[in-house]
N, C-alpha and C positions, 0 to 999 in steps of 0.2 A: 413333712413339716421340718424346718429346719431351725437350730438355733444361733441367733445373733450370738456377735461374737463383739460386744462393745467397747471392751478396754485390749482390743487388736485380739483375733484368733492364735492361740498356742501354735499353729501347724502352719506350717507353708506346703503349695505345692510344689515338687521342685521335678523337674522335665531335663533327662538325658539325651543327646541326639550321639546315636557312637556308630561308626558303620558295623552290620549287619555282621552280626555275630561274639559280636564283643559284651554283648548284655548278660548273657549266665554269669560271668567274674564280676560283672558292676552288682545286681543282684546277692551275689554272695557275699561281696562287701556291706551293703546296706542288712543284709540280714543279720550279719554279724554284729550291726552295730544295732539290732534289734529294732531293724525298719522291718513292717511286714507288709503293709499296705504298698504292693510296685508292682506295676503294670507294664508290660512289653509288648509294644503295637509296630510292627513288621511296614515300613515305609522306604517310599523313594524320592533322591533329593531331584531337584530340577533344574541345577544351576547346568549353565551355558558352559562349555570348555572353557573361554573365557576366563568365568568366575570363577570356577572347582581351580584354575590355574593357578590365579591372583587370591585365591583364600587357600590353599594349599592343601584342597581336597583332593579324596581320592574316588574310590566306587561311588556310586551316588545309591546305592542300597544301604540302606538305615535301618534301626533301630530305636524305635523312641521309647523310654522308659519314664512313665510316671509317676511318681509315688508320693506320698503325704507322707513328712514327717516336721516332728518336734523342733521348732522354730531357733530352740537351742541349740540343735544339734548340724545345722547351717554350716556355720563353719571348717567343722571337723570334718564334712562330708566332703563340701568343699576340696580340703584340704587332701583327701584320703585320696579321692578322684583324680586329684591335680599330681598330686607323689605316685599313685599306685598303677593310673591309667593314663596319664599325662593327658589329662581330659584339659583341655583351654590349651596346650600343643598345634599349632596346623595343622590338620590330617587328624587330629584323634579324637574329636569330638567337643560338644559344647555342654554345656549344664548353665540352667539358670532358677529361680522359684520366682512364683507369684506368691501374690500375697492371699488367704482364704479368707472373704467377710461371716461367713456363716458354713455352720455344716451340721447335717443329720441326726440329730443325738448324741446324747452323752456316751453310751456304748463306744458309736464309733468313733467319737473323740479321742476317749482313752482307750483305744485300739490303734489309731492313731500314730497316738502318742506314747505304744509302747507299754503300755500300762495292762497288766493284764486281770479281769476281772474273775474270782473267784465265783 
């Protein structure tokens, strides 16, 4: 069962793509900023010599990292990604969030979001 989230959900998902080995430091940073909810799933990209050329990629071994957080904290992460990993750089990876309409309980809401339940 899950619950609507009618005046917009607190949390975004937000999805790292960084070549293949770079997600323990990405991970560390979100922890720190007391993300816990982040998932690292072991992929490979598919683009043509071509493409990897003209978008200024490199190995096509990825890293995808998905984690829920706090729809405030966008920005900063953003921002942390951008200064600390030159994440949106050619070659270094991208980051973006969807938007969540609903999720699982309030539990994991405010686990989430950081929040820790006594």
């Amino acid at each position: 069962m899950s619950d609507s989230c009618p005046a917009g959900c607190p949390v975004k998902c937000m999805i790292i793509i960084v070549n293949r080995g770079k997600s323990e430091k990405i991970i560390e940073q979100l922890r720190a900023k007391n993300i816990m909810a982040s998932f690292v799933l072991p992929a490979h990209g598919t683009a043509t010599a071509k493409w990897q050329n003209l978008l200024g990629l490199g190995d096509t071994k990825k890293d995808v990292i998905i984690t829920i957080i706090n729809k405030d904290l966008v920005g900063d992460v953003f921002g942390a990604l951008h200064d600390e990993m030159g994440i949106g750089e050619p070659g270094q990876g991208v980051a973006f969030t969807v938007n969540i309409n609903s999720i699982g309980g309030k539990r994991l809401l405010n686990y989430c979001m950081g929040k820790v339940e006594e």
